[in-house]
N, CA, C and O atoms as a printed pandas DataFrame, in Angstrom:
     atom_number atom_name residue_name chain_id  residue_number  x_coord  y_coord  z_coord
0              1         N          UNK        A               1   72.333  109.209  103.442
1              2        CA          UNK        A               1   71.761  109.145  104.770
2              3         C          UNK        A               1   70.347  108.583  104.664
3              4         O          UNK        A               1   69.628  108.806  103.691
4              5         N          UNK        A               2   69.987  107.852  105.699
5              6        CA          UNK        A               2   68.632  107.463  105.974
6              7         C          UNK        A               2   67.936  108.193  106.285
7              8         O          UNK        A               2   67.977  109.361  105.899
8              9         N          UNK        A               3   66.981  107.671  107.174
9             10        CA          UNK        A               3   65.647  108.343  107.514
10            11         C          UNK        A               3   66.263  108.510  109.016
11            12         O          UNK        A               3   65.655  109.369  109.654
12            13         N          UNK        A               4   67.145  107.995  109.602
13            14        CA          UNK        A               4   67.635  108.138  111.604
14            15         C          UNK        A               4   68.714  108.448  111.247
15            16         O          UNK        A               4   69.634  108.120  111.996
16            17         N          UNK        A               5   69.006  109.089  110.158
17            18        CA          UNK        A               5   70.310  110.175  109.992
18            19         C          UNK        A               5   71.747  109.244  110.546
19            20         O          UNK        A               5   72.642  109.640  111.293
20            21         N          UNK        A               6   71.603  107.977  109.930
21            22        CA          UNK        A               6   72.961  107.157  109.942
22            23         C          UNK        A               6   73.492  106.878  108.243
23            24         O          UNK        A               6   72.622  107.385  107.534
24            25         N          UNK        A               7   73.995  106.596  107.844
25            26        CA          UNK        A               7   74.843  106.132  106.616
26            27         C          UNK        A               7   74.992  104.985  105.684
27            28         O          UNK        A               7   75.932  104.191  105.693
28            29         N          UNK        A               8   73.789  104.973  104.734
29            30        CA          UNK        A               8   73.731  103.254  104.336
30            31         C          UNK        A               8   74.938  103.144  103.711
31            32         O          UNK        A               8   75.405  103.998  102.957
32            33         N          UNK        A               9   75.589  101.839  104.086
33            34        CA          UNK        A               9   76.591  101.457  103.614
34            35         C          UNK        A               9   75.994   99.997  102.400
35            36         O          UNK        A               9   76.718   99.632  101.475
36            37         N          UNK        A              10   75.167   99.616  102.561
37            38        CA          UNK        A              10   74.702   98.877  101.337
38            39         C          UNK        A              10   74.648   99.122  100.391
39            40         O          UNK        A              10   74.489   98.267   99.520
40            41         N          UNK        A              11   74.767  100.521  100.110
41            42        CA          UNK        A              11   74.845  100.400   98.528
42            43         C          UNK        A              11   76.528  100.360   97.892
43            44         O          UNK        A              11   76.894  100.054   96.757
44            45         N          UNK        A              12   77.229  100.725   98.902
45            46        CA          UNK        A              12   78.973  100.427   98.891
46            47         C          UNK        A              12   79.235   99.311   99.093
47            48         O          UNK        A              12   78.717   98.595   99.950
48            49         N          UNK        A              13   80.457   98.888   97.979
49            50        CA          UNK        A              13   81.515   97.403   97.870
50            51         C          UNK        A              13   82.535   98.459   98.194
51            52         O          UNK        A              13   82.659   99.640   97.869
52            53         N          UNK        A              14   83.263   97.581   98.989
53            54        CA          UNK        A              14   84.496   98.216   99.875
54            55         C          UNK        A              14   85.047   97.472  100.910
55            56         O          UNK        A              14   84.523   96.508  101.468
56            57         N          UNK        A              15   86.147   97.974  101.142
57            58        CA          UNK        A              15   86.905   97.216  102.254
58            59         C          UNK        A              15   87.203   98.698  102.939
59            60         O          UNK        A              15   87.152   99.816  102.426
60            61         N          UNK        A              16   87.553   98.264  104.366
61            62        CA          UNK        A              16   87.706   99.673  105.621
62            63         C          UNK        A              16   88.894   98.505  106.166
63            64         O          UNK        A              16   88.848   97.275  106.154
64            65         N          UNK        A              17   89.717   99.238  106.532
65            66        CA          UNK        A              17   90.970   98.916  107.956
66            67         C          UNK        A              17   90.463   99.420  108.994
67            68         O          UNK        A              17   89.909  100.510  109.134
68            69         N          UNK        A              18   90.787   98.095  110.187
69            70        CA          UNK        A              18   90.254   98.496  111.603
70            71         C          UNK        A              18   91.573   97.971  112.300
71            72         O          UNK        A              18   92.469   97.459  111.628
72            73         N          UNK        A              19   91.663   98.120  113.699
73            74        CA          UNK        A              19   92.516   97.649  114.665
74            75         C          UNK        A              19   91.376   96.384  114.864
75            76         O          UNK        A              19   90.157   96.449  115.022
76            77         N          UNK        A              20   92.446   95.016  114.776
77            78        CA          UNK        A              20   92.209   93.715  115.348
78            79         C          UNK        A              20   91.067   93.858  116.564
79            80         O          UNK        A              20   91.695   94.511  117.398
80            81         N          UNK        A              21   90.134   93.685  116.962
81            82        CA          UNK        A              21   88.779   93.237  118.084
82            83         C          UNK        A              21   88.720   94.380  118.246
83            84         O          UNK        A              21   88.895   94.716  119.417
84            85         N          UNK        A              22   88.470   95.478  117.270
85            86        CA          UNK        A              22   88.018   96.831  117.888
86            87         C          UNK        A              22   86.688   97.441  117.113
87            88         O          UNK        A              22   86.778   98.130  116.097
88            89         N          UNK        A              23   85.601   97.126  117.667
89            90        CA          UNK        A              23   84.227   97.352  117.580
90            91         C          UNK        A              23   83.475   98.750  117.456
91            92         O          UNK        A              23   82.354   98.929  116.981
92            93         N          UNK        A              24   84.374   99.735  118.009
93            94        CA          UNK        A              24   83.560  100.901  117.922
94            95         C          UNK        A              24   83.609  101.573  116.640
95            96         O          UNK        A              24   84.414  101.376  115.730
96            97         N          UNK        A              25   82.270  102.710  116.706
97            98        CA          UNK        A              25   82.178  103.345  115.571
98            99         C          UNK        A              25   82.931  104.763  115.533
99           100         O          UNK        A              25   83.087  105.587  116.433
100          101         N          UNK        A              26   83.301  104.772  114.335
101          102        CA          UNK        A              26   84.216  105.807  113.757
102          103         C          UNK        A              26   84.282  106.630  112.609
103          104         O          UNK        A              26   83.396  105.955  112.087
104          105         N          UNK        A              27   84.517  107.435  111.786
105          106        CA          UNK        A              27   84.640  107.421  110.846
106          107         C          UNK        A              27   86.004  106.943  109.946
107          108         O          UNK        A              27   87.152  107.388  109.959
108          109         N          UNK        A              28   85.408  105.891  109.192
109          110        CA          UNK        A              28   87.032  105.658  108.279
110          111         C          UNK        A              28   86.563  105.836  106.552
111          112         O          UNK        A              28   85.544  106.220  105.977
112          113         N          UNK        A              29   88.027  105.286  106.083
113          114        CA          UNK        A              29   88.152  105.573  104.517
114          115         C          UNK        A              29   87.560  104.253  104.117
115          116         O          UNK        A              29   87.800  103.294  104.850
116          117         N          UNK        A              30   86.791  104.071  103.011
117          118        CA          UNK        A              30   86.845  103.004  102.197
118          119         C          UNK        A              30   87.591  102.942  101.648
119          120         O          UNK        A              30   88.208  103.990  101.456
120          121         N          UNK        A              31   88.048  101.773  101.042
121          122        CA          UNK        A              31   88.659  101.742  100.218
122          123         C          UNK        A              31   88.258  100.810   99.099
123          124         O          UNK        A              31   87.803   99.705   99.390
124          125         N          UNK        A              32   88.437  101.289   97.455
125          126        CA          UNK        A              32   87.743  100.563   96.035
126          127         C          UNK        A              32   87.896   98.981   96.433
127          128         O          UNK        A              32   87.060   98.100   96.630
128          129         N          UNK        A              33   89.612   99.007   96.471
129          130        CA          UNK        A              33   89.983   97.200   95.990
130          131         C          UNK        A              33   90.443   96.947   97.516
131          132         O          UNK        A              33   90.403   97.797   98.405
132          133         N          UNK        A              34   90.906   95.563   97.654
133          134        CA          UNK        A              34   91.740   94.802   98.358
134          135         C          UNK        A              34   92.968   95.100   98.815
135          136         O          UNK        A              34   93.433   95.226   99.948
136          137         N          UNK        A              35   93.492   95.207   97.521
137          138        CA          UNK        A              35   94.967   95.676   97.143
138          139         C          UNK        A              35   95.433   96.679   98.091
139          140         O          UNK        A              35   96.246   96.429   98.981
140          141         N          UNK        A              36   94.722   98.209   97.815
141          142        CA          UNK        A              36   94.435   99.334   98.328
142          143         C          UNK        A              36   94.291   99.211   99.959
143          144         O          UNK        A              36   94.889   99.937  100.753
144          145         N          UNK        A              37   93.426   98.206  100.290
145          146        CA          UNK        A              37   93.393   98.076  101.791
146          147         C          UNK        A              37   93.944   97.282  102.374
147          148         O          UNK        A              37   94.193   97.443  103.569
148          149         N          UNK        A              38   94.296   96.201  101.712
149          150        CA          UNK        A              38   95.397   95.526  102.403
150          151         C          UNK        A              38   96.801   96.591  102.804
151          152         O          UNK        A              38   97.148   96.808  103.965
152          153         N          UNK        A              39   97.418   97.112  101.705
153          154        CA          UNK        A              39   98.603   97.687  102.048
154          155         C          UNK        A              39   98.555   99.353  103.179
155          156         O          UNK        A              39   99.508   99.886  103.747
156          157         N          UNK        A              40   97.144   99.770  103.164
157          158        CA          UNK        A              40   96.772  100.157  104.198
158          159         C          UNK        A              40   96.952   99.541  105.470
159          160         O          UNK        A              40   97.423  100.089  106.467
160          161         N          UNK        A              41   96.607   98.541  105.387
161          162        CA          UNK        A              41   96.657   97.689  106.870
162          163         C          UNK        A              41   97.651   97.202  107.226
163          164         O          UNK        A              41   97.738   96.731  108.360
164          165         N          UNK        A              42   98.556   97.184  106.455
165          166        CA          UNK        A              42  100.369   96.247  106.754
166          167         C          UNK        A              42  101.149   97.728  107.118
167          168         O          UNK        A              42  102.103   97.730  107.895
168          169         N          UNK        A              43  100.683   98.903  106.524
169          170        CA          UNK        A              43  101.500  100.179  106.692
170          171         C          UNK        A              43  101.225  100.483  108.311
171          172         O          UNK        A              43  102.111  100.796  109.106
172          173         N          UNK        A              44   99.463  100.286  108.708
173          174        CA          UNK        A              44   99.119  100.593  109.843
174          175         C          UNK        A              44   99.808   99.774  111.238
175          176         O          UNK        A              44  100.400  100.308  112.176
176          177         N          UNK        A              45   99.479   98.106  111.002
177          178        CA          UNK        A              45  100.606   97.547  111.395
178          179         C          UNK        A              45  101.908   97.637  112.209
179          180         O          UNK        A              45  102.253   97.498  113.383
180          181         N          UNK        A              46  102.443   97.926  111.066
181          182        CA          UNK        A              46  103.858   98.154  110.975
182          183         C          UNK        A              46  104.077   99.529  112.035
183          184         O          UNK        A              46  104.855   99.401  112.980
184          185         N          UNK        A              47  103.261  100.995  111.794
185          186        CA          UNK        A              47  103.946  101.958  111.581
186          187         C          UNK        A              47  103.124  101.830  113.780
187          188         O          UNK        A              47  103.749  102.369  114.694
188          189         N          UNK        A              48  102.183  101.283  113.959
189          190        CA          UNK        A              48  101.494  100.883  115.415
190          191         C          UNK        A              48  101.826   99.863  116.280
191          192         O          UNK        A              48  101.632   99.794  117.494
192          193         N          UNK        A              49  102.478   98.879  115.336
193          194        CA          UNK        A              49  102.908   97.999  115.986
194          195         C          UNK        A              49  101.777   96.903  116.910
195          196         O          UNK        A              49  101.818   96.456  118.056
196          197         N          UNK        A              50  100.834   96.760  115.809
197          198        CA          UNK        A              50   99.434   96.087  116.561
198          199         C          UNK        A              50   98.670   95.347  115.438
199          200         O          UNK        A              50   98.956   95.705  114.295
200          201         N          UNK        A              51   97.896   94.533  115.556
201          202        CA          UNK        A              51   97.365   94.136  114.406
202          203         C          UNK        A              51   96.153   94.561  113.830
203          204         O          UNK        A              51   95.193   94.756  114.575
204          205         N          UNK        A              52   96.029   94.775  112.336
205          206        CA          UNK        A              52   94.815   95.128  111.889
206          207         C          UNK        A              52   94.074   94.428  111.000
207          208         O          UNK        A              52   94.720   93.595  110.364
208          209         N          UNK        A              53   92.921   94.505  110.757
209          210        CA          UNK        A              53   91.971   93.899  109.856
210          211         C          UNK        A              53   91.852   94.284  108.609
211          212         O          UNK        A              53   92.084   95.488  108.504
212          213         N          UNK        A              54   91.557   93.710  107.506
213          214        CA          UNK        A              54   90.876   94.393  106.083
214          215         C          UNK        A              54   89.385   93.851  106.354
215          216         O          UNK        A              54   89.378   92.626  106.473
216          217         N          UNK        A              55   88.173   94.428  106.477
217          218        CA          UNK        A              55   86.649   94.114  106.977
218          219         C          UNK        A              55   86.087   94.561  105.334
219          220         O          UNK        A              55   86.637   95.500  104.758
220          221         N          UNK        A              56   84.950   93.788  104.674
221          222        CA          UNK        A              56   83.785   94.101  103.738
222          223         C          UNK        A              56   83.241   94.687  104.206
223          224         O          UNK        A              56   82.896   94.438  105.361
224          225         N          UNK        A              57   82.726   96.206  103.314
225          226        CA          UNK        A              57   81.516   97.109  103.678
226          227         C          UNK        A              57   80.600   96.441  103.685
227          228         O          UNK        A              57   80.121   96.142  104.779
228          229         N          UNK        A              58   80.265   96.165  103.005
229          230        CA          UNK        A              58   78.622   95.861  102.281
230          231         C          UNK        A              58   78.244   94.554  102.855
231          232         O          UNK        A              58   77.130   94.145  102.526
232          233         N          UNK        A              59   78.808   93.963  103.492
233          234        CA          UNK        A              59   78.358   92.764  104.718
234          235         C          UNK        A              59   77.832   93.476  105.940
235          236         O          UNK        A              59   78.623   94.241  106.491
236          237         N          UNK        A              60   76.299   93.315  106.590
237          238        CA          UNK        A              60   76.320   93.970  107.647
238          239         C          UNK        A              60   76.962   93.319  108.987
239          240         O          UNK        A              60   76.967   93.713  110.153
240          241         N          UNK        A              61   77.573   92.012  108.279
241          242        CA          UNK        A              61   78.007   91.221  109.370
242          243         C          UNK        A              61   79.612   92.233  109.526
243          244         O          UNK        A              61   80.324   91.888  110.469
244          245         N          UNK        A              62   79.974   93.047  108.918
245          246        CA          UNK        A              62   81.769   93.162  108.842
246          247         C          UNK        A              62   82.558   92.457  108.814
247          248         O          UNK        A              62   83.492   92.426  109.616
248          249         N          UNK        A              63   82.391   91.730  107.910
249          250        CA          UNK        A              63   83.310   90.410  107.709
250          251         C          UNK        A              63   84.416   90.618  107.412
251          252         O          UNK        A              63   84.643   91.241  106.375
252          253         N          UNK        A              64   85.594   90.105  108.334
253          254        CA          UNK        A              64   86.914   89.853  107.927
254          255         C          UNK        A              64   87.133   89.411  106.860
255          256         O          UNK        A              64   86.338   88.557  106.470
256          257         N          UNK        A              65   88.215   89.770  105.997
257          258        CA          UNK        A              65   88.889   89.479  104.928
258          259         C          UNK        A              65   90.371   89.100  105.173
259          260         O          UNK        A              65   90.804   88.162  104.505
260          261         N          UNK        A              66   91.185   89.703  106.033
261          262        CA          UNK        A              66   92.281   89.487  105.956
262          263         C          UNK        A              66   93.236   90.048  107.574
263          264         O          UNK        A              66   92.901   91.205  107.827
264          265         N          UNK        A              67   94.080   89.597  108.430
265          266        CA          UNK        A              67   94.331   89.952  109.333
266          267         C          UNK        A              67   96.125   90.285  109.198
267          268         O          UNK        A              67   97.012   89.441  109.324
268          269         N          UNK        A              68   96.258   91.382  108.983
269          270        CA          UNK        A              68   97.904   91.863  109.078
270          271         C          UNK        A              68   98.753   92.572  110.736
271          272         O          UNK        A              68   98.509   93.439  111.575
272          273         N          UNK        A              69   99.689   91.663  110.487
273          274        CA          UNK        A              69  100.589   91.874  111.936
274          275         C          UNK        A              69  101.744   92.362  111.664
275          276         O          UNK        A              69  102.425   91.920  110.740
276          277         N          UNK        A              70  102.167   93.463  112.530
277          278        CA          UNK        A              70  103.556   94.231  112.379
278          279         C          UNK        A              70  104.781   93.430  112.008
279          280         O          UNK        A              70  105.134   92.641  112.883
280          281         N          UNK        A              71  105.600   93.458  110.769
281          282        CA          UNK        A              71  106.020   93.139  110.611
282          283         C          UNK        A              71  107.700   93.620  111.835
283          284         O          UNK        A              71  107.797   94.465  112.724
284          285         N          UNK        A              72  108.640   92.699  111.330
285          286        CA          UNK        A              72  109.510   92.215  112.648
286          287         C          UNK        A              72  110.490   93.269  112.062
287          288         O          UNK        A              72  110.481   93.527  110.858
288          289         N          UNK        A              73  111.431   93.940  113.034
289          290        CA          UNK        A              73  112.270   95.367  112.294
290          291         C          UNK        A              73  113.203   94.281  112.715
291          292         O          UNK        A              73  113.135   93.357  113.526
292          293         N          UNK        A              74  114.600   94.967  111.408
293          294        CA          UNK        A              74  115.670   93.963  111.371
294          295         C          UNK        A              74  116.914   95.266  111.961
295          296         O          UNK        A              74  118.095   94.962  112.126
């Protein structure tokens, strides 16, 4: 925690899953690798039926990495 009692995320490398254009704050999981959050985000996907993001912590921009869409039920 800082000094205005928010959460530096700069000193974390990480990826977080979000819902596709959804801006607000929350609490979520980091996650270490890619790997890890990608298949987070295809499970979320899938199991919501909506699309989600893999976003970089440690960018204060939240930069996209990767965009996963529900896959199609057979």
């Amino acid at each position: 925690m800082n000094g205005v009692d928010t959460l530096d995320t700069s000193i974390w490398a990480g990826y977080i899953v979000r819902p596709k254009g959804d801006m607000r704050l929350y609490t979520c999981r980091v996650y270490e690798t890619l790997q890890e959050a990608s298949a987070a985000a295809q499970e979320r996907a899938d199991s919501r039926h909506r699309l989600y993001e893999v976003r970089v912590t440690c960018d204060t921009s939240q930069r996209i990495i990767k965009t996963f869409e529900p896959r199609k039920s057979k």
